[in-house]
C-alpha positions, 0 to 999 in steps of 0.5 A, spaced: 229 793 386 223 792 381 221 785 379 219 784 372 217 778 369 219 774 376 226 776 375 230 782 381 232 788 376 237 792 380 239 799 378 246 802 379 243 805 386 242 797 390 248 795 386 252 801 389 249 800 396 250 793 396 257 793 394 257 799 400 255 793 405 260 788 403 265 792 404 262 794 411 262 786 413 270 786 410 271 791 415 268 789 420 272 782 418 279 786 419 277 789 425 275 783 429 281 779 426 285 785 427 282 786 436 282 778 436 290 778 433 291 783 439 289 780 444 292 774 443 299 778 443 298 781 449 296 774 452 302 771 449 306 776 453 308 781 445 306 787 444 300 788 439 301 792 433 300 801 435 295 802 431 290 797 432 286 801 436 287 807 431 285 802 425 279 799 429 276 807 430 276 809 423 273 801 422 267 803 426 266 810 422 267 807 415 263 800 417 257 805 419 256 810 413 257 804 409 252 800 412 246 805 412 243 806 405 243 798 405 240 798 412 234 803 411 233 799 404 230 792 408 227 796 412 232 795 419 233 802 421 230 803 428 223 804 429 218 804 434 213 798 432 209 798 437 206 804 436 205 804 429 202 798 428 196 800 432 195 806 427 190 807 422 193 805 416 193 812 413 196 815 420 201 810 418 202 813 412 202 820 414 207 818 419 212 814 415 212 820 409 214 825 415 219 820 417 222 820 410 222 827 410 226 828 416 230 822 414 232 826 408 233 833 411 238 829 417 242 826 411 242 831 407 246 835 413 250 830 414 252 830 406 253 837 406 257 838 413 261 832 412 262 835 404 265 841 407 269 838 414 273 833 409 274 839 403 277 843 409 281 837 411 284 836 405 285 844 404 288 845 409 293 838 409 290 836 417 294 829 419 291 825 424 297 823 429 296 818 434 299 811 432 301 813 425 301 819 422 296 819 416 292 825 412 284 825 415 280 828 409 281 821 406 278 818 413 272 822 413 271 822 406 266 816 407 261 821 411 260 825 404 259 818 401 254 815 406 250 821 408 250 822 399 248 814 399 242 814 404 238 821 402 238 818 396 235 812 399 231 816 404 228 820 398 227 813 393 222 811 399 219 817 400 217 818 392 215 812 393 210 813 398 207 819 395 207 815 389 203 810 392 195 811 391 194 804 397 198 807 402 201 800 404 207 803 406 212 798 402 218 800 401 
């Protein structure tokens, strides 16, 4: 996001990846509504619906692809802070600028192996059977997506880091 005249201007990208993220929080919403109604059924003594745990494991696959890009734009990503934060500020800039790299290089992997995996199962016609049969390309098309989404971000940071003539770091 760039700020010009005091106001945010989004690009087609930040709206793409926040509308990724609403659609993680409505998943993650389903499968808690989902797992609570299930356990209220067994505690009442019914069954719960079969494919509540089906659903549930597709929800986590889908809510972490989608979340990702969005978590790595505000800088929530995993990060030995401790360490550094006591580096000299062109150290730490060296060190985020390799991050990046190898950031862009595991997402880009992602992207590609989860491409090719998803364009085999909707060749091949390979159905997911457990509580309900249901084909699996479509299930694992959220790994392309994701992967796409977040080395696209990896790759916005680390323009932007090389960009930067002060070596701040921001994102």
């Amino acid at each position: 996001m760039a700020a010009r005249d005091g106001r945010i201007r989004k690009n087609l990208l930040d709206i793409i990846i926040e509308f990724m993220t609403y659609l993680a929080g409505i998943i993650i919403l389903a499968i808690t509504l989902t797992v609570s109604c299930a356990s209220v059924m067994r505690y009442l003594g019914f069954r719960p619906p079969i494919w509540t745990l089906q659903f549930t494991e597709y929800g986590l696959l889908w809510f972490t692809f989608l979340g990702a890009a969005w978590l790595l734009r505000e800088g929530g990503h995993i990060r030995i802070d401790t360490v550094i934060m006591r580096l000299h500020a062109k150290t730490r800039r060296k060190v985020e600028i390799i991050d990046d790299v190898l950031g862009l290089i595991v997402s880009v992997t992602v992207f590609l192996f989860g491409s090719l995996h998803t364009i085999d199962l909707f060749q091949r016609g390979i159905m997911e059977v457990k509580g309900t049969t249901v084909p699996k390309s479509p299930l694992f098309l959220i790994i392309p997506i994701g992967g796409l989404a977040l080395s696209i971000q990896f790759g916005r940071q680390l323009f932007r880091k090389l960009r930067s003539e002060s070596g701040s770091g921001e994102n």
